[in-house]
C-alpha positions in Angstrom: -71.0 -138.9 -73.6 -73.8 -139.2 -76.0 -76.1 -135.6 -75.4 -80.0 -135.8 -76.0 -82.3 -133.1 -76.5 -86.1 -133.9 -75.0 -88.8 -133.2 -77.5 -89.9 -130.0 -75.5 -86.2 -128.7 -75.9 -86.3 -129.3 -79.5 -89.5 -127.7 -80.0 -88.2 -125.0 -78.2 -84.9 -124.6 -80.2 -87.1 -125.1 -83.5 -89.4 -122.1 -82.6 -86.1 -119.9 -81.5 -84.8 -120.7 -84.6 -88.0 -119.6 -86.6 -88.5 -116.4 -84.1 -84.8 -115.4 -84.7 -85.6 -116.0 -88.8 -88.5 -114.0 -88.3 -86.8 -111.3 -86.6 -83.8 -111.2 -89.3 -86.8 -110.9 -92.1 -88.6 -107.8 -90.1 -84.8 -106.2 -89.7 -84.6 -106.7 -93.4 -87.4 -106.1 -94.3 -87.6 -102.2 -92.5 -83.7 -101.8 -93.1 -84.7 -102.0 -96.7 -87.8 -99.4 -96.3 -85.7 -97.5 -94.8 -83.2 -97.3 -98.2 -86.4 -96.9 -100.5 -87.3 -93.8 -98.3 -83.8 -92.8 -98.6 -83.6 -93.3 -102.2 -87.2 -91.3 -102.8 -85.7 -88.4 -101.0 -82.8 -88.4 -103.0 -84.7 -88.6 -106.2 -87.3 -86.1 -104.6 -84.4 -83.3 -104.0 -83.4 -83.7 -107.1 -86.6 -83.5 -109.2 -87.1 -80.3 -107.4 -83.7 -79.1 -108.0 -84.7 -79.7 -112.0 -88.2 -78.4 -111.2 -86.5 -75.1 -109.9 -84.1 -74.7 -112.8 -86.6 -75.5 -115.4 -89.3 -72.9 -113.8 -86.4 -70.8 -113.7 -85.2 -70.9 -117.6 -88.9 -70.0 -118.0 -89.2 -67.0 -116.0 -85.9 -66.0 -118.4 -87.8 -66.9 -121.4 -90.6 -64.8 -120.6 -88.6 -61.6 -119.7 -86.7 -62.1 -122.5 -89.3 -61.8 -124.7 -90.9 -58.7 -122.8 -87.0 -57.1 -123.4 -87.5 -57.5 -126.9 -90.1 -55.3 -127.1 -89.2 -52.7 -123.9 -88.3 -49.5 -124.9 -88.3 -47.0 -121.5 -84.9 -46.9 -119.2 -88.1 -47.8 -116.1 -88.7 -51.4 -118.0 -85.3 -52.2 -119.2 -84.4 -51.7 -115.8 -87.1 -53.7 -114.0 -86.8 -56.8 -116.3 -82.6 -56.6 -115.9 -83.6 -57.4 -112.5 -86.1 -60.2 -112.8 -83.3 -61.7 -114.9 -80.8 -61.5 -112.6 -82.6 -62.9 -109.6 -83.7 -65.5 -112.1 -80.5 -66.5 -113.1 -78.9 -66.4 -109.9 -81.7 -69.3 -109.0 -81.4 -70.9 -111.7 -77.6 -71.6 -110.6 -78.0 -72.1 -107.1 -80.6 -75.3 -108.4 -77.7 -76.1 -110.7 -75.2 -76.5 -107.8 -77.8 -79.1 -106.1 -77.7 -81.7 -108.9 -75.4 -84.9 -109.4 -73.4 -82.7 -112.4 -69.6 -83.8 -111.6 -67.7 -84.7 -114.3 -70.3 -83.7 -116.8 -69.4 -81.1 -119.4 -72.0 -77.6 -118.3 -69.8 -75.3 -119.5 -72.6 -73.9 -122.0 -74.9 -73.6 -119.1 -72.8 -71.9 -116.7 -72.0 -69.5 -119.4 -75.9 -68.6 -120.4 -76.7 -68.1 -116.8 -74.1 -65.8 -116.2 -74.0 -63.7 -119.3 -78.2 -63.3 -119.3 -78.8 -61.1 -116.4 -75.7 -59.7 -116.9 -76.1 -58.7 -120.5 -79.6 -57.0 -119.6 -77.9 -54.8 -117.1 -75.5 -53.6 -119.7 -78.1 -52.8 -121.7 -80.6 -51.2 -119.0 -77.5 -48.9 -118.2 -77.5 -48.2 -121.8 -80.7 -46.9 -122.2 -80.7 -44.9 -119.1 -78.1 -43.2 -120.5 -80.5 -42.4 -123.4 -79.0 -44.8 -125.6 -81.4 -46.9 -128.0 -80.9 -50.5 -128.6 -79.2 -51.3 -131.8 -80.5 -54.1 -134.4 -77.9 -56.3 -132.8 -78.5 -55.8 -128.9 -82.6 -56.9 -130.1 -81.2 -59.2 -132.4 -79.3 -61.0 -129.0 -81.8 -60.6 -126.7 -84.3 -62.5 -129.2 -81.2 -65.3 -129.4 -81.1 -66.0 -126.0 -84.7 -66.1 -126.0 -84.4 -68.9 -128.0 -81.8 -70.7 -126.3 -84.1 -70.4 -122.8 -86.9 -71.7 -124.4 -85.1 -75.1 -125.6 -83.4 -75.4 -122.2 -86.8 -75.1 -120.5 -87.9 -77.8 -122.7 -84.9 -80.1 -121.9 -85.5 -79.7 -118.4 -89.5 -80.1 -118.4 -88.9 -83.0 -120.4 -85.9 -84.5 -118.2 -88.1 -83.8 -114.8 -90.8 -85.9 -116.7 -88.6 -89.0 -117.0 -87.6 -88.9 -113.6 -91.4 -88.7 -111.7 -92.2 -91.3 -114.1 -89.3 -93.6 -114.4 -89.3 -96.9 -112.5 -85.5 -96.7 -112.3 -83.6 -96.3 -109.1 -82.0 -93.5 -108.1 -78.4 -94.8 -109.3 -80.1 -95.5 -112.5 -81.4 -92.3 -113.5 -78.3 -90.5 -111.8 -75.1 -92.5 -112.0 -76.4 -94.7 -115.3 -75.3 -98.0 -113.4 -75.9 -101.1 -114.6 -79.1 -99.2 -117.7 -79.5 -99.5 -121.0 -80.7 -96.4 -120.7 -78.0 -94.6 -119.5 -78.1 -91.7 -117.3 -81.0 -89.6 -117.5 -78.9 -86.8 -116.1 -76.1 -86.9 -118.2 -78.6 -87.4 -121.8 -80.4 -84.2 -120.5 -77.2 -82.1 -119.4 -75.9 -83.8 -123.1 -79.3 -81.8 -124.6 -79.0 -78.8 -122.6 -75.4 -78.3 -124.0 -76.1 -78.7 -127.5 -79.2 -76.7 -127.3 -77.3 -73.5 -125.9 -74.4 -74.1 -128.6 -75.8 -71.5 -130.8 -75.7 -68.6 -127.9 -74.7 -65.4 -129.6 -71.3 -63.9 -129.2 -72.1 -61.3 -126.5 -69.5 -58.2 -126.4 -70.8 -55.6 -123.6 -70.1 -53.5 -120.7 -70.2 -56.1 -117.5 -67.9 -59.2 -116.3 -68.8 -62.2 -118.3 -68.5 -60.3 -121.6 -67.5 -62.7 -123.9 -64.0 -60.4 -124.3 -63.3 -60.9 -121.2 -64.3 -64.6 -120.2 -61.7 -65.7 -123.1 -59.0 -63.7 -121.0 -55.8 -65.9 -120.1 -56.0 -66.2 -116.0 -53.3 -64.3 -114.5 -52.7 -66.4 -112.0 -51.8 -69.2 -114.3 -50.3 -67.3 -117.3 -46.8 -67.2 -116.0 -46.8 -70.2 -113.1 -44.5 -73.1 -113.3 -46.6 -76.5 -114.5 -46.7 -79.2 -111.8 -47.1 -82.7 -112.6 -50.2 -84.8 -112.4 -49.1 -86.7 -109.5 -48.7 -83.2 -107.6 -52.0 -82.2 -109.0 -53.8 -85.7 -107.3 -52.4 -84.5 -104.2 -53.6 -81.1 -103.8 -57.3 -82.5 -105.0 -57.3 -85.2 -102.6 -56.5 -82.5 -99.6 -59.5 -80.1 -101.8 -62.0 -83.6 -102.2 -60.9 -84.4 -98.2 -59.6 -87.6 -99.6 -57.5 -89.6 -96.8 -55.1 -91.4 -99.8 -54.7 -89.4 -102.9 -53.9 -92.7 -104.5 -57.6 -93.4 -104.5 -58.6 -90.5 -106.8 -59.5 -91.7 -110.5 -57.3 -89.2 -113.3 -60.5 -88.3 -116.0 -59.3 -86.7 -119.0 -58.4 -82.9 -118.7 -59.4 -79.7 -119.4 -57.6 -77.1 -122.1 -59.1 -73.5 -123.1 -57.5 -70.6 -121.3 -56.9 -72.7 -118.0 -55.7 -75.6 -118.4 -56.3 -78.4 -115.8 -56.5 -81.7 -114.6 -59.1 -83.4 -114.0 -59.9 -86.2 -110.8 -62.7 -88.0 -109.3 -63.5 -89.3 -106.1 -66.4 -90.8 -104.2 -68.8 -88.8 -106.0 -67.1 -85.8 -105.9 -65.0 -84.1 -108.9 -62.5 -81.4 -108.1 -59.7 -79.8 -111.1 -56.6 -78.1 -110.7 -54.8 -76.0 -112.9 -51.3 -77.6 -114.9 -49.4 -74.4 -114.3 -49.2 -73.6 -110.6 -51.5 -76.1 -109.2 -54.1 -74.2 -108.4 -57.4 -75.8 -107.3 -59.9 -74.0 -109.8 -63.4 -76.1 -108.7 -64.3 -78.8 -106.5 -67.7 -80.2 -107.0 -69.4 -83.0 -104.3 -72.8 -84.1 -105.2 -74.9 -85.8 -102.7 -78.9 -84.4 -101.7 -78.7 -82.6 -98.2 -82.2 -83.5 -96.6 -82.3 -81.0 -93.6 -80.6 -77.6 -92.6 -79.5 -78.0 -89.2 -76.8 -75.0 -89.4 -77.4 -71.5 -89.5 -76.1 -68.9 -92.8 -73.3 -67.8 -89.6 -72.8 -71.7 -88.8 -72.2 -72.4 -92.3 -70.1 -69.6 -93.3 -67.4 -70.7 -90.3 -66.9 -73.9 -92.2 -66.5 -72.3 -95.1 -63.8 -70.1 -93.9 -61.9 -72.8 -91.9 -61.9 -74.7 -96.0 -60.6 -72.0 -97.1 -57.5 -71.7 -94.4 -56.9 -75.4 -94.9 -56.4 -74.5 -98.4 -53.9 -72.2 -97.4 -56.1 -68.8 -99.0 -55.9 -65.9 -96.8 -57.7 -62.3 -97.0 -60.9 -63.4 -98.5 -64.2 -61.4 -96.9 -67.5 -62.7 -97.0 -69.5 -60.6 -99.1 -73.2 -62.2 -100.4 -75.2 -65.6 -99.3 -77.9 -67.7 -100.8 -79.5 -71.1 -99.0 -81.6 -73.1 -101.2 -82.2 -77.0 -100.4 -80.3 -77.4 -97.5 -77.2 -75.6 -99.4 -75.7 -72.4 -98.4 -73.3 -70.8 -101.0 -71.1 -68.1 -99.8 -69.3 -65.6 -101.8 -66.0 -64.2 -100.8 -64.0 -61.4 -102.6 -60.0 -60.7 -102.1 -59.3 -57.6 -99.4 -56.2 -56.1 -100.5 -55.6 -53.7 -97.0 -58.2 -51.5 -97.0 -59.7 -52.0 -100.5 -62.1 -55.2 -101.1 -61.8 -56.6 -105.0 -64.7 -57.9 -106.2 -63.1 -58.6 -109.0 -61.3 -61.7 -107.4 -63.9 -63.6 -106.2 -64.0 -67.4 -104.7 -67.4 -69.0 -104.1 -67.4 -72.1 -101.3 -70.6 -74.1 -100.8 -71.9 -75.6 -97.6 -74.1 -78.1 -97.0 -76.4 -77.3 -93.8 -76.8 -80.4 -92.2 -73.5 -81.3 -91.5 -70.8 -78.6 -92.5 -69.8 -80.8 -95.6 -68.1 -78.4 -98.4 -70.2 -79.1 -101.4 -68.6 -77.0 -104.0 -65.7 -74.8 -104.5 -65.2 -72.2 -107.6 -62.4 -70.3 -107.9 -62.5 -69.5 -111.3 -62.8 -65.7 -110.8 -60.0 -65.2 -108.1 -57.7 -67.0 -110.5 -58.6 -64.9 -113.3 -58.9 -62.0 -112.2 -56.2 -61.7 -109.1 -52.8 -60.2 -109.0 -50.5 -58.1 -107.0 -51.9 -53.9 -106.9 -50.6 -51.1 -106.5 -52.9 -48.3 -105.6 -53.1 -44.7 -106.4 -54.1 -42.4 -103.5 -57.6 -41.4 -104.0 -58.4 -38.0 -106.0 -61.2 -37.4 -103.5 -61.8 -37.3 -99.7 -64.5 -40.7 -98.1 -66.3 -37.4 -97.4 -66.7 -36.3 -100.9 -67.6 -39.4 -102.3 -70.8 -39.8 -99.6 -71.5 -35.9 -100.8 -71.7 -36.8 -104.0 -74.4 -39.3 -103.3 -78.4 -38.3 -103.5 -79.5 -36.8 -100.9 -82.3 -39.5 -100.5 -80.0 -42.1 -99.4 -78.6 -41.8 -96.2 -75.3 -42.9 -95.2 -74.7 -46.0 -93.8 -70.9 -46.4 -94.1 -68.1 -46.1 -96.5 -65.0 -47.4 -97.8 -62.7 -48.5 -100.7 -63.2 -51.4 -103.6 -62.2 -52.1 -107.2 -64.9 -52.8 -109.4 -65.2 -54.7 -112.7 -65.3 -52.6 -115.8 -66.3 -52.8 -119.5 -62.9 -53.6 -120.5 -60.3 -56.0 -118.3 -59.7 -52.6 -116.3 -60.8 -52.2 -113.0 -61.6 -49.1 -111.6 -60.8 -47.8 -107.8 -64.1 -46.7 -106.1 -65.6 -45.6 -102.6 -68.7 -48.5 -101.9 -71.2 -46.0 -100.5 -73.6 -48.1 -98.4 -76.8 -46.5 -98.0 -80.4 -46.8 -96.8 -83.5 -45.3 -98.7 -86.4 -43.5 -97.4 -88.1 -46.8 -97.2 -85.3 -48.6 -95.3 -84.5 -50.4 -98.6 -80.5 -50.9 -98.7 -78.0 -49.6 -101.8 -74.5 -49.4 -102.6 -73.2 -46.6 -104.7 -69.5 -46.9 -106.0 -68.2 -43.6 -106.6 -65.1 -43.2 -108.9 -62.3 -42.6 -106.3 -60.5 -40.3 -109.1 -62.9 -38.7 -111.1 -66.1 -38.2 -108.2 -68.7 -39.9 -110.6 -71.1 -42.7 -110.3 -69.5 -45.8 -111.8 -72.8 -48.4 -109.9 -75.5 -48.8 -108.1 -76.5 -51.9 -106.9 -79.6 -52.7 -104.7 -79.2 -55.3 -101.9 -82.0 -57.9 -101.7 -81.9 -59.0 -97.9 -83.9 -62.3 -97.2 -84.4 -65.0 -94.7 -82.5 -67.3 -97.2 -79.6 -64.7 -98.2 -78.1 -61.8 -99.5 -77.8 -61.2 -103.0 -77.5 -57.8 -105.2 -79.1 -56.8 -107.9 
């Protein structure tokens, strides 16, 4: 039976036809605004992140210089501590950029040893100890190399506001002639921090003691690769670990291999098989989660991993990313020498970064003397400006790869500012004060 459609029923289909088409094209057309808008938040979070860390290498630049040229315990004191706030920005930026898989070891190292070299040299010259030829010959050195990072960040944040590259373009360097913008400017950064001076001092990223061999690694049995893939794909949260890409390795002190997955890079160390870092870069565009919120993810990571007795010590939340820092509690005693770092982002829980670079350096099995002195001597041997606010037992980081057993005095000043004193369990003296800088975004010490 022969079917015929009326000419008011074929108009009809005809104008469904072009009101469906017309509806497809509007669907399109907003389901591809709604990318662009995607993509320009992504590229916005990460110009600021480069924004932060450039404005960051110049506040260094500039207090570098002034150290040059400071000569009262006061200054060298003050400017120690612009550095370090500085430098502990600068990294938490650091941590918010598309990095995985790109070689930043140069970087990491500068903004760890800066602050940290300035201290030294602050508790120097409290101790009435002037600075020699070569502690102002290094401090003018590093001035240097901040000033040529700020200018390879300044002048990578300029390619980005003004490229008309997407976002995988500039980030990823798919499908450009260019290449990554990224990568050329991590690629500058590096070789503009390759002259950094050798820096031997009293404080934890001494070059002495970074070139340690880690001690939880020195002596471990070496798993295969194929073991290795599977303990990054549990790390990376990776359903198969067959889908994780081997990249070429890492030697140096630690040893590792080296996978990548879905944006995110994570290494694990040839003897033992110890996840060192894990490293997932995306731009986290709102922080639904609370510092507490976060911190239970981070902890639940960390028991997935199978790492027990790790206590929260200091925060920091910048761009939607809280980073949490835990230290090893040995019984009674907290180490803050073995320390793990874990990254959360705050609008969903997802774990953004893992270091555990220190904890695998630096941790092993103790045994402790009894203390020399009471809990109550220690907190007498404190001013009596602070008041007590508690008391108890942590090793400390030394000059040397000692550690040293101390009572963490925290107290409160006169003008409810917060300190810790760490009072030599054996001998009664002051081995370090530290002053807590309490924030809406975190907790940090200086």
């Amino acid at each position: 039976m022969k079917t015929t459609v009326s000419r008011r029923g074929l108009v009809r289909l005809i104008s469904f036809f072009i009101f469906a088409v017309a509806i497809l094209a509007a669907a399109d057309l907003m389901y591809m605004q709604k990318i662009k808008r995607l993509e320009n938040a992504v590229q916005a979070g990460y110009s600021s992140a480069v924004e932060g860390l450039a404005q960051s290498a110049d506040t260094i630049s500039t207090v570098l210089t002034k150290g040059r040229y400071a000569s009262s315990p006061s200054m060298m004191s003050r400017l120690s501590g612009e550095l370090m706030a500085s430098s502990m920005q600068a990294k938490t930026a650091l941590e918010s950029l598309p990095v995985a898989g790109m070689s930043i070891d140069n970087l990491e190292k500068f903004l760890s040893q800066v602050g940290n070299y300035a201290t030294s040299l602050s508790r120097r010259a409290t101790a009435g100890e002037s600075l020699s030829d070569e502690d102002r010959a290094n401090v003018a050195s590093l001035s240097e190399c901040a000033d040529r990072l700020s200018e390879e960040l300044w002048s990578l944040r300029m390619k980005m506001v003004t490229s008309d590259q997407s976002v995988e373009e500039i980030f990823e360097g798919v499908d450009s002639d260019v290449g990554s913008f990224l990568a050329d400017g991590v690629s500058g950064i590096e070789d503009g921090l390759k002259e950094m001076p050798k820096l031997i001092y009293d404080g934890p990223f001494s070059d002495h003691i970074l070139e340690r061999v880690p001690l939880m690694t020195k002596d471990a049995n070496p798993v295969s690769e194929d073991e290795a893939r599977e303990k990054a794909a549990k790390a990376l949260g990776v359903d198969s670990y067959r889908v994780l890409t081997s990249e070429a390795g890492e030697e140096g002190k630690m040893p590792a291999y080296c996978f990548y997955s879905e944006g995110g890079r994570c290494a694990v160390s040839k003897n033992g098989g110890y996840i060192i870092y894990c490293i997932k870069q995306r731009n986290v565009r709102d922080s639904a989660l609370s510092a507490e919120e976060a911190t239970e993810y981070a902890e639940e990571y960390l028991k997935n991993l199978g790492i027990e007795n790790m206590e929260k010590t200091y925060f920091e939340c910048f761009n939607g990313v809280c980073t949490i820092n835990y230290a090893y509690r040995d019984g009674d005693v907290i180490c803050y020498t073995d320390l793990i770092k874990v990254a959360v982002a705050l609008d969903n829980g997802e774990i953004l970064g893992y270091d555990a670079r220190g904890f695998l350096v630096n941790h092993h099995e103790r045994k402790f003397d009894e203390p020399k002195i009471t809990e109550d001597e220690a907190v007498g041997n404190i001013s009596k400006s602070l008041e007590p606010q508690g008391c108890g037992l942590a090793v400390i980081p030394t000059d040397s790869v000692k550690e040293k057993l101390c009572y963490e005095v925290k107290c409160r000043t006169e003008n409810g500012r917060d300190v810790l004193i760490y009072v030599n369990a054996e001998t009664g003296d002051e081995e370090e004060i530290l002053l807590l800088l309490i924030t809406e975004a975190g907790q940090l010490t200086v």
